[in-house]
Structures are given as C-alpha cells and as structure tokens.
N, CA, C and O atoms as a CHARMM CRD file, in Angstrom:
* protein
*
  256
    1    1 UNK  N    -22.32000 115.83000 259.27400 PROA 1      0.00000
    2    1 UNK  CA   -21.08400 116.29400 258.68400 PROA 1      0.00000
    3    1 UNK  C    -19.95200 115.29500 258.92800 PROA 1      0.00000
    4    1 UNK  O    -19.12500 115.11800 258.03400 PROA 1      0.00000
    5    2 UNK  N    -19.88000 114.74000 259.89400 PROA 2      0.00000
    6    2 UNK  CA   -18.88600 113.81600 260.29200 PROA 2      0.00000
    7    2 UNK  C    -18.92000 112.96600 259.34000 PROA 2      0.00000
    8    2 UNK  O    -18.03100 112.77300 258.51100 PROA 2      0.00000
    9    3 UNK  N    -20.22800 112.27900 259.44700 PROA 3      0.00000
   10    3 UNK  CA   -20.38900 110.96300 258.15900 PROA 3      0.00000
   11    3 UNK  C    -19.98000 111.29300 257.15800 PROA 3      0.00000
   12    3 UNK  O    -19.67200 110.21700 256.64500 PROA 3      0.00000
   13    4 UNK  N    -19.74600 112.03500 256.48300 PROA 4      0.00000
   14    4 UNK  CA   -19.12300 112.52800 254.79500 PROA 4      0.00000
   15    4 UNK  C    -18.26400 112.78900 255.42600 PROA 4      0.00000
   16    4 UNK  O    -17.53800 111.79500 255.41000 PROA 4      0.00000
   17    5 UNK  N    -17.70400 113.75300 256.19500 PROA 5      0.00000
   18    5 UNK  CA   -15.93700 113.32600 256.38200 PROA 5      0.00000
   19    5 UNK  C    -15.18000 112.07500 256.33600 PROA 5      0.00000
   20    5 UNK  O    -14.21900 111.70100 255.66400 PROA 5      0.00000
   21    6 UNK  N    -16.14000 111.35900 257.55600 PROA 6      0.00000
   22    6 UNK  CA   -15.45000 110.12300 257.35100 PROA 6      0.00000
   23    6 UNK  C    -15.80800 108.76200 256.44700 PROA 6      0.00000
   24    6 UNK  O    -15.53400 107.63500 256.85900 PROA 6      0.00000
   25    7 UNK  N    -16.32900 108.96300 255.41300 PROA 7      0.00000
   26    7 UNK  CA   -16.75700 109.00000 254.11900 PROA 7      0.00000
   27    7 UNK  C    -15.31800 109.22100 252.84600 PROA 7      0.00000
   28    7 UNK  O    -14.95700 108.43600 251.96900 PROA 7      0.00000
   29    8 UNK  N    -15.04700 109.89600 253.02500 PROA 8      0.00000
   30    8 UNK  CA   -14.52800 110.86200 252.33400 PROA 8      0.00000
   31    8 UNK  C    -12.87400 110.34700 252.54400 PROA 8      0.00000
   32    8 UNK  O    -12.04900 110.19500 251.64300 PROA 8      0.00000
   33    9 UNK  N    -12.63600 110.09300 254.30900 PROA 9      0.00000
   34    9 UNK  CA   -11.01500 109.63300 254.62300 PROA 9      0.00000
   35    9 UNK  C    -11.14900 108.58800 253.99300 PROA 9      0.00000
   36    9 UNK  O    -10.17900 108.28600 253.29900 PROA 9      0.00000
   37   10 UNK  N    -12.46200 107.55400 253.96900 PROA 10     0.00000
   38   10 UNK  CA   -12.14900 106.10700 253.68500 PROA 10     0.00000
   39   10 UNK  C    -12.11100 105.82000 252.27000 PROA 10     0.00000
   40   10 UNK  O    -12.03900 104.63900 251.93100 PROA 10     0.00000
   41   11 UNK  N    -12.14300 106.56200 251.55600 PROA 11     0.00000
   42   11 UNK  CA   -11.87400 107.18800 250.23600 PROA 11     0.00000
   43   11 UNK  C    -10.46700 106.97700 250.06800 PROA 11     0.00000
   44   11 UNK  O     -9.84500 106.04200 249.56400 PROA 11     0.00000
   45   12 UNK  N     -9.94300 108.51700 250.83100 PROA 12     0.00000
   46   12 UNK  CA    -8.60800 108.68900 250.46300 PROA 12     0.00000
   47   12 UNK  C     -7.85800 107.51800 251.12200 PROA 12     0.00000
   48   12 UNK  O     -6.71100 107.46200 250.67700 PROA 12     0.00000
   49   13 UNK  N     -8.09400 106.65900 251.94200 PROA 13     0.00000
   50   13 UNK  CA    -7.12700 105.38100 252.48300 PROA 13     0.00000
   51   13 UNK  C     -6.93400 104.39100 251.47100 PROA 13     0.00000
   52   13 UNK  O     -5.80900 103.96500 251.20900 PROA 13     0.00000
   53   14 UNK  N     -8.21300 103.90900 250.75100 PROA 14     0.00000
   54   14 UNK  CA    -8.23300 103.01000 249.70400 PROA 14     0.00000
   55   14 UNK  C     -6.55500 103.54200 248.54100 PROA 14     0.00000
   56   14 UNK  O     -5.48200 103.04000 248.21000 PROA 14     0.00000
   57   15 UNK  N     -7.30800 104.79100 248.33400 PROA 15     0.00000
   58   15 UNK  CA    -6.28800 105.61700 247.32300 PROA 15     0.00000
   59   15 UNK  C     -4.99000 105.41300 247.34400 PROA 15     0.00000
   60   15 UNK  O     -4.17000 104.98200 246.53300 PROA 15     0.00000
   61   16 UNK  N     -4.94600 105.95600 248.85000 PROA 16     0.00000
   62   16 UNK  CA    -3.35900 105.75000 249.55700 PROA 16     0.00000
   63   16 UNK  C     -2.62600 104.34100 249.42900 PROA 16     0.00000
   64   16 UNK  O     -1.41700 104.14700 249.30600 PROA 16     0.00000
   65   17 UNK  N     -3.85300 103.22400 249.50100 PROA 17     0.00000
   66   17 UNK  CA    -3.19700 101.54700 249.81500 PROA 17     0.00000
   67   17 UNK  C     -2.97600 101.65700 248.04400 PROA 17     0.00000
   68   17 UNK  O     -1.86300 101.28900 247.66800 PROA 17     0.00000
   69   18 UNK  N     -3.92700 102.12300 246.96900 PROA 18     0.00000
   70   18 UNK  CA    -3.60400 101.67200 245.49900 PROA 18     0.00000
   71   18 UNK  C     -2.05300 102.61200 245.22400 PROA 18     0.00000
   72   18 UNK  O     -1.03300 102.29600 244.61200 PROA 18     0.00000
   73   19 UNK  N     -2.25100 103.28200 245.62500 PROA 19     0.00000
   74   19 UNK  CA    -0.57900 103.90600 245.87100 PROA 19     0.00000
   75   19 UNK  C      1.05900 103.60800 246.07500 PROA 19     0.00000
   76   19 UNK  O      2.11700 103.85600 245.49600 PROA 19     0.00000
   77   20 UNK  N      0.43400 102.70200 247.63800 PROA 20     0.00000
   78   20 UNK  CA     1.26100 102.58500 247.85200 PROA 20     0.00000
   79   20 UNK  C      1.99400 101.05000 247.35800 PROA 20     0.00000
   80   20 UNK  O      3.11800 100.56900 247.49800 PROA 20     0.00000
   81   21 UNK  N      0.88400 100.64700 246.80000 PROA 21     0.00000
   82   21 UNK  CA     0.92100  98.53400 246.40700 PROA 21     0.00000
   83   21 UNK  C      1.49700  99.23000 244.73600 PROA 21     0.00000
   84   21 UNK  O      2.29500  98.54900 244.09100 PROA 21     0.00000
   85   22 UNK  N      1.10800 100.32100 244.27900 PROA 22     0.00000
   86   22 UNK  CA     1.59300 100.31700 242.61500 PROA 22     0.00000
   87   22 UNK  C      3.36200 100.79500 242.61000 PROA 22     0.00000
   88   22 UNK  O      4.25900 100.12200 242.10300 PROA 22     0.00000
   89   23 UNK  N      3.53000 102.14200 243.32700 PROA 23     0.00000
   90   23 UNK  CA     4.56600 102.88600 243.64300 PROA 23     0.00000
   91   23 UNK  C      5.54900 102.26500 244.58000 PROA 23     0.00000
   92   23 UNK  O      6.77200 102.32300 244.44900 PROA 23     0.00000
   93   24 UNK  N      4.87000 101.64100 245.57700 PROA 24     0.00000
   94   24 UNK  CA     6.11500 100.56100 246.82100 PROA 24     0.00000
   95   24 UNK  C      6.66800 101.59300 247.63100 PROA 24     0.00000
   96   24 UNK  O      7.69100 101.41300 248.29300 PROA 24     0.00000
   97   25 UNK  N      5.93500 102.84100 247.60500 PROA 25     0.00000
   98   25 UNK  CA     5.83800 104.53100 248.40600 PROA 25     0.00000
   99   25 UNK  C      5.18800 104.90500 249.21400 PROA 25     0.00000
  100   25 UNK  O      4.08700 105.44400 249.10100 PROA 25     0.00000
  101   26 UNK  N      6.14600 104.52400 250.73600 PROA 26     0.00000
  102   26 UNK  CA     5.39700 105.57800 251.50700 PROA 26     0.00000
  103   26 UNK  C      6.26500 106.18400 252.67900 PROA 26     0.00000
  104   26 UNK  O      6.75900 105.59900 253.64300 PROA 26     0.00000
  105   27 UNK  N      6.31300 107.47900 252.33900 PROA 27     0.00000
  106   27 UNK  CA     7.28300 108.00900 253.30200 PROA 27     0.00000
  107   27 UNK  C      8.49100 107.74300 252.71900 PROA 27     0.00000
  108   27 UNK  O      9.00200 108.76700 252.26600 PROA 27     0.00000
  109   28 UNK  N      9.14200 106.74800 252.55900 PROA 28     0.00000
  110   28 UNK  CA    10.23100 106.46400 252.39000 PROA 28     0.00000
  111   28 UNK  C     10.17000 104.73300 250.95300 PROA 28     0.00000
  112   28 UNK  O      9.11800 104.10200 250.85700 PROA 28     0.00000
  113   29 UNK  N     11.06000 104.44800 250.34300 PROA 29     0.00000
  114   29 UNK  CA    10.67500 103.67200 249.56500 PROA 29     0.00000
  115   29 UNK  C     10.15300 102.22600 249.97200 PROA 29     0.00000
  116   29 UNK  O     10.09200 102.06300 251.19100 PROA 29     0.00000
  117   30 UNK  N      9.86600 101.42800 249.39600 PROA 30     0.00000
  118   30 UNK  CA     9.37300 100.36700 250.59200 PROA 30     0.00000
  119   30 UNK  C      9.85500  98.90700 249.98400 PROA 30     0.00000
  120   30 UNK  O     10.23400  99.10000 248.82900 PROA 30     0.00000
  121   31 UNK  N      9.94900  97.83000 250.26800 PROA 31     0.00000
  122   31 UNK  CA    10.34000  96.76500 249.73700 PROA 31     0.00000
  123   31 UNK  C      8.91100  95.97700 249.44400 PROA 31     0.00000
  124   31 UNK  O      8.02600  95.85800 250.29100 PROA 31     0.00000
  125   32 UNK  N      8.83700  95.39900 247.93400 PROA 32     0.00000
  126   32 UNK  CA     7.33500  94.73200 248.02200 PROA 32     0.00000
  127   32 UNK  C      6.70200  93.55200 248.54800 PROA 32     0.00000
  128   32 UNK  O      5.66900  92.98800 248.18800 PROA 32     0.00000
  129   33 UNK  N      7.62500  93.24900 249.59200 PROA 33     0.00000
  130   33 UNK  CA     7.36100  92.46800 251.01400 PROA 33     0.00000
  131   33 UNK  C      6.57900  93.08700 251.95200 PROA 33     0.00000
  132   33 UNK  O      5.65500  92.51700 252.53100 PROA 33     0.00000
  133   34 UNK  N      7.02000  94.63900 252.19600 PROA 34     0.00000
  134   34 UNK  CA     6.49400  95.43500 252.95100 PROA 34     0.00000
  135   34 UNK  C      4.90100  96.25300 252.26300 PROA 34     0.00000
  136   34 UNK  O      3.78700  96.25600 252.78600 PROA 34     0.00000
  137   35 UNK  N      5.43200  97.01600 250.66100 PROA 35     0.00000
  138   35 UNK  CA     4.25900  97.49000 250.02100 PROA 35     0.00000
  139   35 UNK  C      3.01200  96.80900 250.05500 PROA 35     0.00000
  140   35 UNK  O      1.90300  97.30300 250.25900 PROA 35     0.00000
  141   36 UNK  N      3.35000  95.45600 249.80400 PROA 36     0.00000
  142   36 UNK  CA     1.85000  95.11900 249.49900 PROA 36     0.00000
  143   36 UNK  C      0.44100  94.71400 250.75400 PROA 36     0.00000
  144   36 UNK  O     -0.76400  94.90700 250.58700 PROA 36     0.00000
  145   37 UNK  N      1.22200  94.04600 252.11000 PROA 37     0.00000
  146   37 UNK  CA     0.40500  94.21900 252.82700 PROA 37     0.00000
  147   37 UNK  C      0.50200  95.76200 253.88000 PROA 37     0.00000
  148   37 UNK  O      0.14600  95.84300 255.05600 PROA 37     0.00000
  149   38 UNK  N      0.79500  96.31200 253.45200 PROA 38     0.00000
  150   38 UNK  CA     0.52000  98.25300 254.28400 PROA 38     0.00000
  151   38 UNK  C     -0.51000  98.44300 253.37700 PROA 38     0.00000
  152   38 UNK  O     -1.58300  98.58000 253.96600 PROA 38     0.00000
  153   39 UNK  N     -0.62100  98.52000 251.83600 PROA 39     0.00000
  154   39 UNK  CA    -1.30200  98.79900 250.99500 PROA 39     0.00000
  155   39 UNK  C     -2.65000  97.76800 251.13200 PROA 39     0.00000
  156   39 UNK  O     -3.69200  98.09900 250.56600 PROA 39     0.00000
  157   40 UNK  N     -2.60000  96.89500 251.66800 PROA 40     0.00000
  158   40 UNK  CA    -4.19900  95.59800 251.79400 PROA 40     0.00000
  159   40 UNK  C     -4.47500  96.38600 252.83500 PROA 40     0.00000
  160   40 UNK  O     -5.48200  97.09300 252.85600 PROA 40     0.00000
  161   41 UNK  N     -3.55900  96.33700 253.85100 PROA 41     0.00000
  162   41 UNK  CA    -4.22200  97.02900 255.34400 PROA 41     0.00000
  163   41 UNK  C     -5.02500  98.62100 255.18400 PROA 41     0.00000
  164   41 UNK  O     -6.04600  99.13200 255.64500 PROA 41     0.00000
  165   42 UNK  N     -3.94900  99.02900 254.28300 PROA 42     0.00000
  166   42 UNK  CA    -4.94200 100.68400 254.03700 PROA 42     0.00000
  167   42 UNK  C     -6.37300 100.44800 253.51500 PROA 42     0.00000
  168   42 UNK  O     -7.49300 100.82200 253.86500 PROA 42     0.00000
  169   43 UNK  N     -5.75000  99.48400 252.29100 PROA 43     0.00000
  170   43 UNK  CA    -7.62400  99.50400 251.60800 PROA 43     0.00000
  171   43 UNK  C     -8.03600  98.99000 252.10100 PROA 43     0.00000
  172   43 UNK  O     -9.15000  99.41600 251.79900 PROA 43     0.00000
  173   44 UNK  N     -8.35700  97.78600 253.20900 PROA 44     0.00000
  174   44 UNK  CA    -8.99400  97.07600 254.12200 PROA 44     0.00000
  175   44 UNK  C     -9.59500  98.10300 255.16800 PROA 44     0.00000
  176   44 UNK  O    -10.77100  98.12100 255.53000 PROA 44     0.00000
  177   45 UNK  N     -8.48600  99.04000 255.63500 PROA 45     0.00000
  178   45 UNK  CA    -9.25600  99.93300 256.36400 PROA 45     0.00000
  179   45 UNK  C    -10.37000 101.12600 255.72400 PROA 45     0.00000
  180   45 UNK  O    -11.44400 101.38100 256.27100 PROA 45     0.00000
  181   46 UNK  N    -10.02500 101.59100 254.83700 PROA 46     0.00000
  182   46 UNK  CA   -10.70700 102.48300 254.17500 PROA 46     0.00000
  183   46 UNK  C    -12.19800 101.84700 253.64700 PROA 46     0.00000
  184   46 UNK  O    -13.17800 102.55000 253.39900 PROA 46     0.00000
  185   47 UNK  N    -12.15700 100.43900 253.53700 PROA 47     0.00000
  186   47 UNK  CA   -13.84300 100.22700 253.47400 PROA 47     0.00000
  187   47 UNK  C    -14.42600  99.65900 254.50400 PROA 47     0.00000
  188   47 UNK  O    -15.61800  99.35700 254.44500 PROA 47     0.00000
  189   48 UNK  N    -13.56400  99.39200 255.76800 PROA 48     0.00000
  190   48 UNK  CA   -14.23600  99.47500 256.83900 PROA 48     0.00000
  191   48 UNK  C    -15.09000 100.91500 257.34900 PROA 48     0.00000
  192   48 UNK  O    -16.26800 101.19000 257.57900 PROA 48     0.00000
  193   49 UNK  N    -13.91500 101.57100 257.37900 PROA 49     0.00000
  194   49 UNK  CA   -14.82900 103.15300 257.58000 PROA 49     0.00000
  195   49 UNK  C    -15.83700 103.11900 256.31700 PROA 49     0.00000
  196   49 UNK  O    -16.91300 103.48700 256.78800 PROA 49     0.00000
  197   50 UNK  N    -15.98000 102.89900 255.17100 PROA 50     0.00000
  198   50 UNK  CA   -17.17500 103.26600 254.58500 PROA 50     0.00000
  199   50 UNK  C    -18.30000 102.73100 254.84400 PROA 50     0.00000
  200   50 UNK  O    -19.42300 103.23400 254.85400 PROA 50     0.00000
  201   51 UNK  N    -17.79700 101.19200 255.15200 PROA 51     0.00000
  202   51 UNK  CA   -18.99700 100.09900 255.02400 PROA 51     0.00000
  203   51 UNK  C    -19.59100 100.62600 256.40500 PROA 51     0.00000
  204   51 UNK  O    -20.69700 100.19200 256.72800 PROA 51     0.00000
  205   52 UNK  N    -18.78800 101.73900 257.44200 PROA 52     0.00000
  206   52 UNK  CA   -19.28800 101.78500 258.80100 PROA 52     0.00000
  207   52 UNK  C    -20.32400 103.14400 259.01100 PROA 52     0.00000
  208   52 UNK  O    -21.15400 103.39000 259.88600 PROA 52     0.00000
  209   53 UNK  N    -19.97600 103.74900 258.05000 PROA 53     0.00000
  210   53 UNK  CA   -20.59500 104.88200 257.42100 PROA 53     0.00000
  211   53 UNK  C    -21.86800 104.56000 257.14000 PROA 53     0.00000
  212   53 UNK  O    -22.93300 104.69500 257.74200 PROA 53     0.00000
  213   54 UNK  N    -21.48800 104.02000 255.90600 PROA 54     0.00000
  214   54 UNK  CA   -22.86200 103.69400 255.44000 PROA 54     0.00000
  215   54 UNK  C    -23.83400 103.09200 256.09300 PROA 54     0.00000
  216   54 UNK  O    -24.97000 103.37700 255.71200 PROA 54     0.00000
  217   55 UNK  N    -23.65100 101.78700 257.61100 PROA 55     0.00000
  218   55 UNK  CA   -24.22300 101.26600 257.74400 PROA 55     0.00000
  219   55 UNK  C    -25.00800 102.68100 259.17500 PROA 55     0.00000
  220   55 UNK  O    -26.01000 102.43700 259.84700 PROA 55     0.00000
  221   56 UNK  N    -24.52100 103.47600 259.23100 PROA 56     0.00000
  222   56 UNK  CA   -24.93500 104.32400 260.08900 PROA 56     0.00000
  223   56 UNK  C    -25.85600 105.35900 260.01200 PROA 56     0.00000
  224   56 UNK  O    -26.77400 105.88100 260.64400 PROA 56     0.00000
  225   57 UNK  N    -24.91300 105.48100 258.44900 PROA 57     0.00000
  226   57 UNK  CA   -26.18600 106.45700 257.60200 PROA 57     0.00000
  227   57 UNK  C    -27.76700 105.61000 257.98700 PROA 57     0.00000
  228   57 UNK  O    -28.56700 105.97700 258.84700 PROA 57     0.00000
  229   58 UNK  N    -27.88400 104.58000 257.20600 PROA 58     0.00000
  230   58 UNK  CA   -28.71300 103.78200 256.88800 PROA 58     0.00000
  231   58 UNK  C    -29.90700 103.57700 258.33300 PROA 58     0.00000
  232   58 UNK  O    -31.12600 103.42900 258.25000 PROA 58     0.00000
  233   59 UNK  N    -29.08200 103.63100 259.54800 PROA 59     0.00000
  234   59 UNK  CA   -29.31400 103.41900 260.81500 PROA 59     0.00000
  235   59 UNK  C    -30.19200 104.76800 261.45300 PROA 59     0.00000
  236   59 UNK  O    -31.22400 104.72600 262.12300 PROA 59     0.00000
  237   60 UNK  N    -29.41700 105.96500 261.00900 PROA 60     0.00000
  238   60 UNK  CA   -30.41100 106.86600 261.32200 PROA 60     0.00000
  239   60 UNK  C    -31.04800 107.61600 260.58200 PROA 60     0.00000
  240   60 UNK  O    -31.42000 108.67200 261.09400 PROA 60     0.00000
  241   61 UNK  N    -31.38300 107.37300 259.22000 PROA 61     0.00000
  242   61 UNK  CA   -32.36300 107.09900 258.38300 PROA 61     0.00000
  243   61 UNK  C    -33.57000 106.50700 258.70400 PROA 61     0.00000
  244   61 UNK  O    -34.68800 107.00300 258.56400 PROA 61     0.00000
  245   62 UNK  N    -33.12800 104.83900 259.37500 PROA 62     0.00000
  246   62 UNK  CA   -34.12300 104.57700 259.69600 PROA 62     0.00000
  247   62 UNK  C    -35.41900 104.68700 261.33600 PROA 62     0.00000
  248   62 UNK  O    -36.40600 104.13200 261.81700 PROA 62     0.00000
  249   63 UNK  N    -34.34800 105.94300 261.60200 PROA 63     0.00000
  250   63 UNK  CA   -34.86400 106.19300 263.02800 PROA 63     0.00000
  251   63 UNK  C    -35.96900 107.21500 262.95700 PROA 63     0.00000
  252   63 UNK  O    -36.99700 107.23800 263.63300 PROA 63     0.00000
  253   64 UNK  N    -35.51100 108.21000 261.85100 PROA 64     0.00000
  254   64 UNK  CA   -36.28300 109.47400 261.47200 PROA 64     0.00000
  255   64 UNK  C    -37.66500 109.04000 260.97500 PROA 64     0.00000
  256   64 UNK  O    -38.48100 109.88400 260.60700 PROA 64     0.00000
C-alpha cells in the first residue's frame, strides 16, 4: 500500500512543479527566477520517488 501511495505523491509533485513553472504559483506569487527552479526541483523530486518505487516494486517481485 505504501508503494502506490508513494507512487501516487510522486505524481502529484511532478503536477505541482508543471504548475508552478506555468502559473509562477505557489503559496504566494513567485518571480520566474524563483518559479522555475522550485518547479525543476518538484519534478526532479517527484520522479525520484517514482523511479524509487518502481525500482522496489521490481525488487520484491523479484524476491517472491
């Protein structure tokens, strides 16, 4: 269950960084000095958690 949760956040982080790099929105308005690397760092993080996911899935898959 965890793995699809955290599946699922690294989803919504990507989302959040295309968000916040289109809109220049977060929390408060942002300057696109600031938008665009918060928005790399979100989606950078969000496929770390997937790629970490997946590689875990994959891991105890292959244990079974």
């Amino acid at each position: 269950m965890f793995n699809w949760l955290s599946l699922i956040t690294g989803f919504f982080y990507i989302v959040l960084g295309i968000v916040v790099i289109v809109y220049k929105f977060f929390i408060v308005h942002l300057e696109p000095n600031i938008a665009y690397p918060l928005g790399g760092l979100l989606i950078a993080y969000g496929i770390f958690r997937i790629v970490r996911v997946i590689i875990k899935l994959k891991s105890d898959k292959d244990e079974v």
